[in-house]
TORLUM-434859 format. One record per atom (N, C-alpha, C): residue in one letter; x, y, z. Coordinates in pm, 1 decimal. Atoms other than C-alpha are relative to their C-alpha. Layout:
// TORLUM-434859
+--------+----------+----------+----------+
: badren :        u :        v :        w :
+--------+----------+----------+----------+
:      A :        X :        Y :        Z :
...
+--------+----------+----------+----------+
This chain:
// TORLUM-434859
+--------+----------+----------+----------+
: badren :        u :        v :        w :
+--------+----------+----------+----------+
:      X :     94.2 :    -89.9 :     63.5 :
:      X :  13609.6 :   9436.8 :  10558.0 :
:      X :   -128.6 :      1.7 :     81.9 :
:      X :    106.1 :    -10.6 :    -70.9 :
:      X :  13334.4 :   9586.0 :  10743.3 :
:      X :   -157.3 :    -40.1 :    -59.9 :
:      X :     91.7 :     89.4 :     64.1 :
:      X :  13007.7 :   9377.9 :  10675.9 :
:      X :   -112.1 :     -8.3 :     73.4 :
:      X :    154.9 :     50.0 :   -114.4 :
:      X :  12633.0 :   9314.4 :  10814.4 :
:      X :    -86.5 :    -79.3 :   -111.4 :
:      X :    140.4 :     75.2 :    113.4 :
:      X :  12338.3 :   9068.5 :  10646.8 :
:      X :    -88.3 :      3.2 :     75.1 :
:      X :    110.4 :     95.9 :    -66.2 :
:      X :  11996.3 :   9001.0 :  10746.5 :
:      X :    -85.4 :    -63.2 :    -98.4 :
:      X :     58.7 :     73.6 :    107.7 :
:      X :  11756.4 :   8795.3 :  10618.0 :
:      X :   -175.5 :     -5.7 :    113.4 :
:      X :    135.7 :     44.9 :    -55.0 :
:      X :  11403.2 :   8816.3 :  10682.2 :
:      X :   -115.0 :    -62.6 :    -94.5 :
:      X :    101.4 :     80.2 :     79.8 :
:      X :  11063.4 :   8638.8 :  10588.6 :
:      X :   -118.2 :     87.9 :     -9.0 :
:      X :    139.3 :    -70.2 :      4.8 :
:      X :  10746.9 :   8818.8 :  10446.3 :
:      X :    -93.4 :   -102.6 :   -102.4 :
:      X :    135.3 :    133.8 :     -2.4 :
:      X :  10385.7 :   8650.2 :  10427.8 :
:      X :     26.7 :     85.4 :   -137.0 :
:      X :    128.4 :    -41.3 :    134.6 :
:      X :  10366.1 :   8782.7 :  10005.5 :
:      X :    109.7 :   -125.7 :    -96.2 :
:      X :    -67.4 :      9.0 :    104.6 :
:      X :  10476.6 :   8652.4 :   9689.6 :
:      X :    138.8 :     31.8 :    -48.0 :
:      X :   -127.0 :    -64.1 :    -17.2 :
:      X :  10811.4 :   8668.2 :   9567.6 :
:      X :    -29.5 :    131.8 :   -141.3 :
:      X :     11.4 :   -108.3 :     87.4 :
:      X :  10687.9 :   8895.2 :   9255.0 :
:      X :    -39.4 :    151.5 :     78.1 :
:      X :     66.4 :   -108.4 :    -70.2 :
:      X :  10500.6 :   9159.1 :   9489.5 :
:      X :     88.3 :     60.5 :     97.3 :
:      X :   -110.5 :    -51.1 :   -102.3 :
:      X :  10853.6 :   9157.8 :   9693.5 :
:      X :     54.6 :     43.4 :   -104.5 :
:      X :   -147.5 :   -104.9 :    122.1 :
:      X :  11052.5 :   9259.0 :   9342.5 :
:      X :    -97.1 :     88.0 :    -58.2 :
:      X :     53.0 :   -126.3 :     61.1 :
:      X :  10772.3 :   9480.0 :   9234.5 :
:      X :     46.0 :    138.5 :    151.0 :
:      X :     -4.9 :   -114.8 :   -110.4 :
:      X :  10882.7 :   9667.7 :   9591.8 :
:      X :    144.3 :      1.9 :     -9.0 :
:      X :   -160.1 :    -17.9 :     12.6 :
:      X :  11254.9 :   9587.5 :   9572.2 :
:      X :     76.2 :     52.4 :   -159.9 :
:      X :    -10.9 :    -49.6 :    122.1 :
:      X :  11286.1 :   9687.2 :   9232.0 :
:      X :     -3.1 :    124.9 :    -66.9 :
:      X :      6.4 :   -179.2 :    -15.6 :
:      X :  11227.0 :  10060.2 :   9278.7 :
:      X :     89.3 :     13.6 :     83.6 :
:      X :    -66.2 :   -111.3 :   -186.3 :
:      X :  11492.5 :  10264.3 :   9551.3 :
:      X :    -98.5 :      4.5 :     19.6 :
:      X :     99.9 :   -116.4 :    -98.4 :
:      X :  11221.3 :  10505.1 :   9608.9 :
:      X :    -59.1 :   -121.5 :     87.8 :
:      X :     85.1 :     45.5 :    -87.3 :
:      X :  11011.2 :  10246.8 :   9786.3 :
:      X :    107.4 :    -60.7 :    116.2 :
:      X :    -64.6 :     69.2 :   -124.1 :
:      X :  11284.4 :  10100.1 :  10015.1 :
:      X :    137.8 :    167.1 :     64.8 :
:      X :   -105.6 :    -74.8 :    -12.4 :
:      X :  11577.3 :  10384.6 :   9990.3 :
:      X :    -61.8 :     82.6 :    119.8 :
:      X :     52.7 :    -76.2 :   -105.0 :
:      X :  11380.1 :  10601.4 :  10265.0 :
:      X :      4.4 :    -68.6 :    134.5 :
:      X :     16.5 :     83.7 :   -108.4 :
:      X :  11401.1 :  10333.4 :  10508.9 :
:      X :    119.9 :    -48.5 :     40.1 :
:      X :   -131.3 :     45.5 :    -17.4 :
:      X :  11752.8 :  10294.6 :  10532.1 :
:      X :     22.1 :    107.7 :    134.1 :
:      X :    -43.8 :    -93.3 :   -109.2 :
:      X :  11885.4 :  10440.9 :  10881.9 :
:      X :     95.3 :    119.7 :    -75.0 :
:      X :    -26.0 :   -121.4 :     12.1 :
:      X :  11983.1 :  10782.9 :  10854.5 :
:      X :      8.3 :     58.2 :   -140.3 :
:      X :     70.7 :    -25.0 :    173.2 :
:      X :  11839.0 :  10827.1 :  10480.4 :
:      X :      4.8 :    140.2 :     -7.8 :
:      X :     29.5 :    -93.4 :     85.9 :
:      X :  11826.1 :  11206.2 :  10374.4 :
:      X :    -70.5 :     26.5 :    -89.6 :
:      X :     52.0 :    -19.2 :    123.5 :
:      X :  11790.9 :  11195.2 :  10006.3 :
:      X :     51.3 :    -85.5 :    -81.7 :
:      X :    -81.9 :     83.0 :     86.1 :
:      X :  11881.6 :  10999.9 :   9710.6 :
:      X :    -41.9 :     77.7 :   -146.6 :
:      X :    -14.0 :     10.1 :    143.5 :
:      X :  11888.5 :  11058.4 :   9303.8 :
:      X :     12.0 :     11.5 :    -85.7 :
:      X :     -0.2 :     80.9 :    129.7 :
:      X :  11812.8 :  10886.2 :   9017.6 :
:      X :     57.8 :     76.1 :   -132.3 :
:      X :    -22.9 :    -57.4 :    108.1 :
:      X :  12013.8 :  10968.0 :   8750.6 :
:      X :    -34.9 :   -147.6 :   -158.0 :
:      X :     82.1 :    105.2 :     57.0 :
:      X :  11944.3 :  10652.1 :   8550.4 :
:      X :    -55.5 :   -150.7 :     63.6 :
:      X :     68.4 :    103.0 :    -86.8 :
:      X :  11787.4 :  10312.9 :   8636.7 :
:      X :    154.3 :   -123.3 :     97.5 :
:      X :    -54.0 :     69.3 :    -93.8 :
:      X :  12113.9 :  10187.0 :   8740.1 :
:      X :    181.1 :     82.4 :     64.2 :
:      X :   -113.7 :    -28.9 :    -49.4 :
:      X :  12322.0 :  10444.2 :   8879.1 :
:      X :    -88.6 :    172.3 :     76.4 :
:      X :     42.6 :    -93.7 :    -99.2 :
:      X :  12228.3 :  10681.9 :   9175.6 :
:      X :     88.1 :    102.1 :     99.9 :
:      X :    -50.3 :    -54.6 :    -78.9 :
:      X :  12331.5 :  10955.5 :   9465.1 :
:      X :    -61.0 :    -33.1 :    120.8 :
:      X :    104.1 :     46.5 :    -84.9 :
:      X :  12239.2 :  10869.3 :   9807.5 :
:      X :     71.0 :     79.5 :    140.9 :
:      X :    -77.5 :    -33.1 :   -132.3 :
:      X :  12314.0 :  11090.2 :  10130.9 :
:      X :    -51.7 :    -41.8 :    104.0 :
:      X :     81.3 :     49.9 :   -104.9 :
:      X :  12261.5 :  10972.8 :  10454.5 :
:      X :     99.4 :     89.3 :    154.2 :
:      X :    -50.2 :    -50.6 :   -118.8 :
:      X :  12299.9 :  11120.1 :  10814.7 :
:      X :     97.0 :   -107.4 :     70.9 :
:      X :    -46.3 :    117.4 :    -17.7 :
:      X :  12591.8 :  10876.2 :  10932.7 :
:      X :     14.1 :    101.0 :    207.4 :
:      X :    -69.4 :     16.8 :    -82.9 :
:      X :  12683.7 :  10841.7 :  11322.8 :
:      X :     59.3 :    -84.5 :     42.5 :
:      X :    -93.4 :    105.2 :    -61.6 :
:      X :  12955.6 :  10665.0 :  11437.8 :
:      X :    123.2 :     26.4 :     96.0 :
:      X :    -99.4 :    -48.3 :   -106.6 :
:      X :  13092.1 :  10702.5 :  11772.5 :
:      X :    -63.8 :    129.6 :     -4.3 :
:      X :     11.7 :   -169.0 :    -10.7 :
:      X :  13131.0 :  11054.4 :  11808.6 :
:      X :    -22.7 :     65.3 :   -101.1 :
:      X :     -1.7 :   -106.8 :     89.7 :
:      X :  13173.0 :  11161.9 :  11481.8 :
:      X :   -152.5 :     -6.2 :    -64.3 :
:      X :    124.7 :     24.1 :     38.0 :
:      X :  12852.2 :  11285.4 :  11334.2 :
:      X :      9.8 :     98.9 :   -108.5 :
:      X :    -46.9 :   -117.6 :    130.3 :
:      X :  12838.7 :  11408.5 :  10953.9 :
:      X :    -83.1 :    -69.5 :    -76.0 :
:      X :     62.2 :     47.8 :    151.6 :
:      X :  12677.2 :  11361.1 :  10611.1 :
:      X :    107.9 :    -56.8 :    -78.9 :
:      X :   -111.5 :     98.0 :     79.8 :
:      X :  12814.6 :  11084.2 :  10352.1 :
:      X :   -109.0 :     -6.2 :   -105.6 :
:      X :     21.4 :    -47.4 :    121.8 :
:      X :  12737.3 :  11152.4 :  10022.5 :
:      X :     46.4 :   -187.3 :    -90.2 :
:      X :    -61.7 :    168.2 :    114.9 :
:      X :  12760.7 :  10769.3 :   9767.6 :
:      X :    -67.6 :    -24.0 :   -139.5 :
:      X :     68.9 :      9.1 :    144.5 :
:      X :  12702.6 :  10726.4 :   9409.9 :
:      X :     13.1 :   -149.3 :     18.9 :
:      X :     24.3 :    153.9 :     47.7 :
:      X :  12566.7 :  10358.4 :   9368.4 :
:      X :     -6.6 :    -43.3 :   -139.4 :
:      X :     40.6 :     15.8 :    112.3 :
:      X :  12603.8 :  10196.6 :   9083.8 :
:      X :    -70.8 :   -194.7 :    -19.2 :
:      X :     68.5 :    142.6 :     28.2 :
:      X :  12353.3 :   9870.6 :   8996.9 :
:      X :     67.4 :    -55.6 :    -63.7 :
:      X :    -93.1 :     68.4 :     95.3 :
:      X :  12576.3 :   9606.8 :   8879.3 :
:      X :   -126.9 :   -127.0 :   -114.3 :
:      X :    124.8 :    107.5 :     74.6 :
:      X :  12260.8 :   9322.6 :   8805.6 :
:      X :    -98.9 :     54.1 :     67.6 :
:      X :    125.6 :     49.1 :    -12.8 :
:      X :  11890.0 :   9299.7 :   8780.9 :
:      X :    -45.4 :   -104.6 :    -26.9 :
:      X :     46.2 :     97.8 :     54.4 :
:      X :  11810.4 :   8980.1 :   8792.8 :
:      X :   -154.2 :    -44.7 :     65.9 :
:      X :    157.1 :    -69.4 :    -74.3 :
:      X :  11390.2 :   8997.9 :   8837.8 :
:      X :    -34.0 :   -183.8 :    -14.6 :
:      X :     74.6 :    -85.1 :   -138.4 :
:      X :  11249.1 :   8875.6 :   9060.8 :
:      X :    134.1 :    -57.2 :    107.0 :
:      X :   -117.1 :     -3.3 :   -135.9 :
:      X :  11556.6 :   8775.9 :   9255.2 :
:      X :    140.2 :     13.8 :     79.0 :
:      X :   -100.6 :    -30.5 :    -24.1 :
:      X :  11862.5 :   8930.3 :   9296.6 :
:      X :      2.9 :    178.6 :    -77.3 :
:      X :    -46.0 :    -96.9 :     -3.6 :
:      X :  12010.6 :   9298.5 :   9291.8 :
:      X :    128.0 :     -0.4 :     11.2 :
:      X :   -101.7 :      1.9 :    -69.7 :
:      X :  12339.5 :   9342.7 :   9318.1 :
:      X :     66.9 :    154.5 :     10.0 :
:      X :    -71.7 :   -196.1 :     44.1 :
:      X :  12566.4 :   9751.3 :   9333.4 :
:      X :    132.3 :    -11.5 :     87.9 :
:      X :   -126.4 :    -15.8 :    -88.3 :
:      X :  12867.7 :   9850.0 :   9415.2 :
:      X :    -14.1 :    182.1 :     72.1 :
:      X :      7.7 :   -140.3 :    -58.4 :
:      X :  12927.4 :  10222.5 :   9636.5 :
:      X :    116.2 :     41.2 :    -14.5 :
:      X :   -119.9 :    -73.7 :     34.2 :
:      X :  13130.0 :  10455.5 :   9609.5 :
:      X :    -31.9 :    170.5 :    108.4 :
:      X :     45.2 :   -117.3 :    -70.6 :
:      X :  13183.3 :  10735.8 :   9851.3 :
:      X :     55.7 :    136.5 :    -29.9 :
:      X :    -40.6 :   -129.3 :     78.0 :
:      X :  13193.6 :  11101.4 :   9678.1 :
:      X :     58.3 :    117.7 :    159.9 :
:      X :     -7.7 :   -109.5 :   -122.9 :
:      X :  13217.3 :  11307.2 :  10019.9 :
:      X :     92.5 :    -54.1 :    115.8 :
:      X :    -75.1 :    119.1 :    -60.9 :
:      X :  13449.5 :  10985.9 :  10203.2 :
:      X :     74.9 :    -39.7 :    -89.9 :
:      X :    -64.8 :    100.8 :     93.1 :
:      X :  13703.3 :  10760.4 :  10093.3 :
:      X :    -41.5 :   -134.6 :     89.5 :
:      X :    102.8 :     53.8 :      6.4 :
:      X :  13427.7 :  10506.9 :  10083.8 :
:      X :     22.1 :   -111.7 :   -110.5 :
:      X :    -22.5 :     81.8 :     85.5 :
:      X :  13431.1 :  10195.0 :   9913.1 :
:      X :   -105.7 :   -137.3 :     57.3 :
:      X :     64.6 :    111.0 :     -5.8 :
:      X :  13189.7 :   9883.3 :   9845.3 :
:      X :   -104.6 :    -53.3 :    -67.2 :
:      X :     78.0 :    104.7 :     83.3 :
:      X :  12945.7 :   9651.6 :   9754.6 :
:      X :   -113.6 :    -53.0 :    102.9 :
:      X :     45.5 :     58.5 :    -54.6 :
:      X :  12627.6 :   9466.4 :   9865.8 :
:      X :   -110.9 :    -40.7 :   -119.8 :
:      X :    105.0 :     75.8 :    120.5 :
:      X :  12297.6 :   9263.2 :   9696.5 :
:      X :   -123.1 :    -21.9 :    122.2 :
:      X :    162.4 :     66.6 :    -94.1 :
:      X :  11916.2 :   9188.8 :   9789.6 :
:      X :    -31.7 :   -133.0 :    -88.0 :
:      X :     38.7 :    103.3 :     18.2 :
:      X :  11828.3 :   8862.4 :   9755.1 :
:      X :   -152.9 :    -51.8 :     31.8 :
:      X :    120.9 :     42.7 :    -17.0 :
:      X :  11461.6 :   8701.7 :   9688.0 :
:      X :    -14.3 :   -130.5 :     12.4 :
:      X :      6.8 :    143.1 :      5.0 :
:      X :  11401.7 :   8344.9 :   9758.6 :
:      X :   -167.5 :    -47.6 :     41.4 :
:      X :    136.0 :      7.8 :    -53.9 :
:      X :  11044.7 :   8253.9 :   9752.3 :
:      X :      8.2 :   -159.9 :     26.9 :
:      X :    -45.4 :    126.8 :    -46.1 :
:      X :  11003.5 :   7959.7 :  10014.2 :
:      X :   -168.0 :    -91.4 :      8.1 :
:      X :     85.4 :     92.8 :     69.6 :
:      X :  10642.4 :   7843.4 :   9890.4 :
:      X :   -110.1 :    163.1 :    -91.0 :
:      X :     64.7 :    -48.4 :     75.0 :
:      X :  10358.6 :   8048.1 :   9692.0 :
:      X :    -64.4 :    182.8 :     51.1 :
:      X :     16.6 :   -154.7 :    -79.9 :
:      X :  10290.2 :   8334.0 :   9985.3 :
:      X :    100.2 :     38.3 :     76.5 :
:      X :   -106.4 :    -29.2 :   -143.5 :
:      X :  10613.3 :   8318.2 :  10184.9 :
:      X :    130.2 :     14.3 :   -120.1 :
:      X :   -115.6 :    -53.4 :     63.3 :
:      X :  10929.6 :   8515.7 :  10040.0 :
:      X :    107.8 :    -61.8 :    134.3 :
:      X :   -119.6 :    -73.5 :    -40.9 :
:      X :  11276.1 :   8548.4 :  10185.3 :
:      X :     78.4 :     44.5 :     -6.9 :
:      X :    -60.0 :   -159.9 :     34.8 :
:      X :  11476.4 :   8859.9 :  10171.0 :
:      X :    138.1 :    -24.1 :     81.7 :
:      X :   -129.3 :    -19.9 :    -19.6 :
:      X :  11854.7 :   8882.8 :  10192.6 :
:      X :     41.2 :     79.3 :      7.1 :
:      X :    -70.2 :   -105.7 :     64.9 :
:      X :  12010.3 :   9168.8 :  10205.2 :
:      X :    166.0 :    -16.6 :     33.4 :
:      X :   -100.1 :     -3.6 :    -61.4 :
:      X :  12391.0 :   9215.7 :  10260.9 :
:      X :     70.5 :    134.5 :    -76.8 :
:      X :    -73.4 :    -73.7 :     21.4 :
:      X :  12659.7 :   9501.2 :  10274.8 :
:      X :    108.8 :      4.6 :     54.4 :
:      X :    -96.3 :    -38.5 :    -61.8 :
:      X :  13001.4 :   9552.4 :  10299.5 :
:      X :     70.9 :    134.9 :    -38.1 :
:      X :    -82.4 :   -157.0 :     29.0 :
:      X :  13214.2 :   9883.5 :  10325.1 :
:      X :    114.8 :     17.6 :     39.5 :
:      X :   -150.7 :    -69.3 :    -57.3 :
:      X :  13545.1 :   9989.3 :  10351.1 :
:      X :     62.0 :    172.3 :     -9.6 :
:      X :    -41.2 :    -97.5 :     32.8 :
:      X :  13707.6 :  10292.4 :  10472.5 :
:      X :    137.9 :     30.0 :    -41.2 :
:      X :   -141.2 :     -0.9 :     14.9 :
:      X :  14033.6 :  10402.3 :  10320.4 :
:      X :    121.1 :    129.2 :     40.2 :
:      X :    -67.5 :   -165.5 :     46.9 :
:      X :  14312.8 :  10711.5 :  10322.8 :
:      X :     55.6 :    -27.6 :    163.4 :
:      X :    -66.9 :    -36.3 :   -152.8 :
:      X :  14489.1 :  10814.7 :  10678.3 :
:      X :    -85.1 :    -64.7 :     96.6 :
:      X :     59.2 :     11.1 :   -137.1 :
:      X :  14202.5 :  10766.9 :  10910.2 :
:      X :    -82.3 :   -139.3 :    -41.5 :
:      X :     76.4 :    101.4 :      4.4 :
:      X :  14066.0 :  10428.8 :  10753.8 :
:      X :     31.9 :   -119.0 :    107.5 :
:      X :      8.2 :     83.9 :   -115.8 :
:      X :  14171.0 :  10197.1 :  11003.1 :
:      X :    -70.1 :     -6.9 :    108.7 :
:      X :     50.7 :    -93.2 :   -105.7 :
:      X :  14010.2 :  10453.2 :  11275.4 :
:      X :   -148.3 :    -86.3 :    -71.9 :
:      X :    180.1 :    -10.5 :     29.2 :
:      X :  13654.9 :  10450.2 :  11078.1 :
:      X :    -18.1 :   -165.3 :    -57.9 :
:      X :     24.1 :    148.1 :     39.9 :
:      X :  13697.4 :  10054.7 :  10955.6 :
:      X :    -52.6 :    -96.9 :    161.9 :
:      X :    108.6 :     46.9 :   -111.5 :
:      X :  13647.0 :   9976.2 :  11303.8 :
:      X :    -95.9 :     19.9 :     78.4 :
:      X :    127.1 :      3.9 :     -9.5 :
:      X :  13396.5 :  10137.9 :  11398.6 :
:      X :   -100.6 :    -31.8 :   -108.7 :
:      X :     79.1 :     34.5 :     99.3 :
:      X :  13213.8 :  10065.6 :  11057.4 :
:      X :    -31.9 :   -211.0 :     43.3 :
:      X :     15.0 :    176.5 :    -53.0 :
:      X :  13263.0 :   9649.7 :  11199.9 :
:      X :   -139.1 :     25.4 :    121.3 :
:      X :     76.6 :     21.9 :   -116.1 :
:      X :  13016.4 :   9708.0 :  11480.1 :
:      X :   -174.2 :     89.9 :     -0.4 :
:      X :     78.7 :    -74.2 :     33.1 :
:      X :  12801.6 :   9983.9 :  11267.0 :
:      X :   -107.4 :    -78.8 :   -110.2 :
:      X :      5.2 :     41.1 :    106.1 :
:      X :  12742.1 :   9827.5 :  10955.4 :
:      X :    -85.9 :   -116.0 :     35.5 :
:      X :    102.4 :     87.2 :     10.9 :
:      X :  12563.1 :   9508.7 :  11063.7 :
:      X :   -117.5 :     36.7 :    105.7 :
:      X :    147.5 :    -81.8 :    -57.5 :
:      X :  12305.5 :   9738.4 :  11262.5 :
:      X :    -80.1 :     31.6 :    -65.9 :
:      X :     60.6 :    -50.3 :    123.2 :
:      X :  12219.4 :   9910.7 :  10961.9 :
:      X :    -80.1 :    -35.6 :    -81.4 :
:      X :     78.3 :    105.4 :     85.8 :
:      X :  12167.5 :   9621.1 :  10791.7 :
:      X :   -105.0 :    -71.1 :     64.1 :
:      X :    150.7 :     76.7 :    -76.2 :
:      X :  11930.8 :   9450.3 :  11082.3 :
:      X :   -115.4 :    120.2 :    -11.1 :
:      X :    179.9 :    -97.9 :     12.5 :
:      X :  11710.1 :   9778.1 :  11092.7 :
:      X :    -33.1 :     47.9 :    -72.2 :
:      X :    102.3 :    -60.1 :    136.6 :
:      X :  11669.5 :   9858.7 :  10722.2 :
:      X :    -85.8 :   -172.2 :    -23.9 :
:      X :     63.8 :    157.5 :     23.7 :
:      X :  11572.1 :   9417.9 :  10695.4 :
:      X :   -134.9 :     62.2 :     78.9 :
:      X :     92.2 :      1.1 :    -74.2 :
:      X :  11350.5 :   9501.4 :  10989.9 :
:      X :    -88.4 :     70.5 :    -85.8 :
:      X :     75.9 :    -90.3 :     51.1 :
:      X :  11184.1 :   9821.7 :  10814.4 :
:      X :    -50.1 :    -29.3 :   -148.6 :
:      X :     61.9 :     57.8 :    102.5 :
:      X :  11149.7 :   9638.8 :  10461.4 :
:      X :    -96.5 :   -107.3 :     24.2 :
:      X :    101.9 :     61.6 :    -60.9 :
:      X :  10973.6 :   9399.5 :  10625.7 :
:      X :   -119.0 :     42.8 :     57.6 :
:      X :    144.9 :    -84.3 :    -30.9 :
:      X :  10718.0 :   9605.0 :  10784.2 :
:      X :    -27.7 :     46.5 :    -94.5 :
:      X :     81.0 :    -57.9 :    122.6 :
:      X :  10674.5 :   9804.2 :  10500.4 :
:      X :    -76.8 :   -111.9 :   -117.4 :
:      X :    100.8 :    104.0 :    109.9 :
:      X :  10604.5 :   9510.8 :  10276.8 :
:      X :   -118.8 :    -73.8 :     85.7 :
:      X :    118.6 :     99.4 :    -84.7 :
:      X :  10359.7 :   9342.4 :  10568.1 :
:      X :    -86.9 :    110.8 :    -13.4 :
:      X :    103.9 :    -69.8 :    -33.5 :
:      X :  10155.3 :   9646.3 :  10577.8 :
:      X :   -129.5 :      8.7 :    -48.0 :
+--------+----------+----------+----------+
């Protein structure tokens, strides 16, 4: 199963990281090749994003659904791909490692399925933990700013 984590550290609080992880809107824009996303209630969404992989270059359409909120430190959802046969899961993790220093987990995995999933499962192995290093990277800046 195609998979990526990162984990980074930001100088705040771990409350001031789940008052930012605790909304999409404030992180969902920062995801590589973001579009649009939403909200139909607080724990179930639409989210398109510009995907490339390899050659092929298209829009992927995913209804998320929030499985936990557990505040201030954990998220968890599963995906679902409406426009793909799309399938998965991932979670953000908060771990505050003293009174100003957080650290942020994120992880995702995805699978593709149907005729051509084998094709798009491997490139999703070499995609997928990119994704995940440069939305970590970009939540991180955004919360240092």
């Amino acid at each position: 199963m195609p998979s990526g984590t990162f984990q980074v550290e930001v100088g705040l609080p771990i409350n001031e990281v789940w008052d930012f992880v605790r909304d999409m809107d404030h992180w969902a824009p920062l995801i590589p090749g973001y579009i649009h996303h939403q909200k139909f209630t607080n724990r179930q969404s639409t989210w398109e994003f510009y995907s490339k992989m390899g050659p092929i270059k298209k829009k992927v359409n995913l209804m998320i659904t929030i499985k936990e909120w557990i505040e201030p430190t954990r998220v968890t959802f599963d995906l679902k791909g409406l426009n793909e046969n799309l399938s998965g899961s991932g979670y953000f993790l908060a771990e505050p490692l003293d009174n100003n220093k957080t650290r942020i987990t994120g992880f995702l995995d995805m699978t593709a399925g149907g005729a051509m999933g084998p094709m798009i499962n491997a490139v999703l192995k070499s995609v997928i933990p990119k994704i995940t290093e440069e939305m970590g990277i970009a939540i991180a800046k955004k919360l240092n700013q």
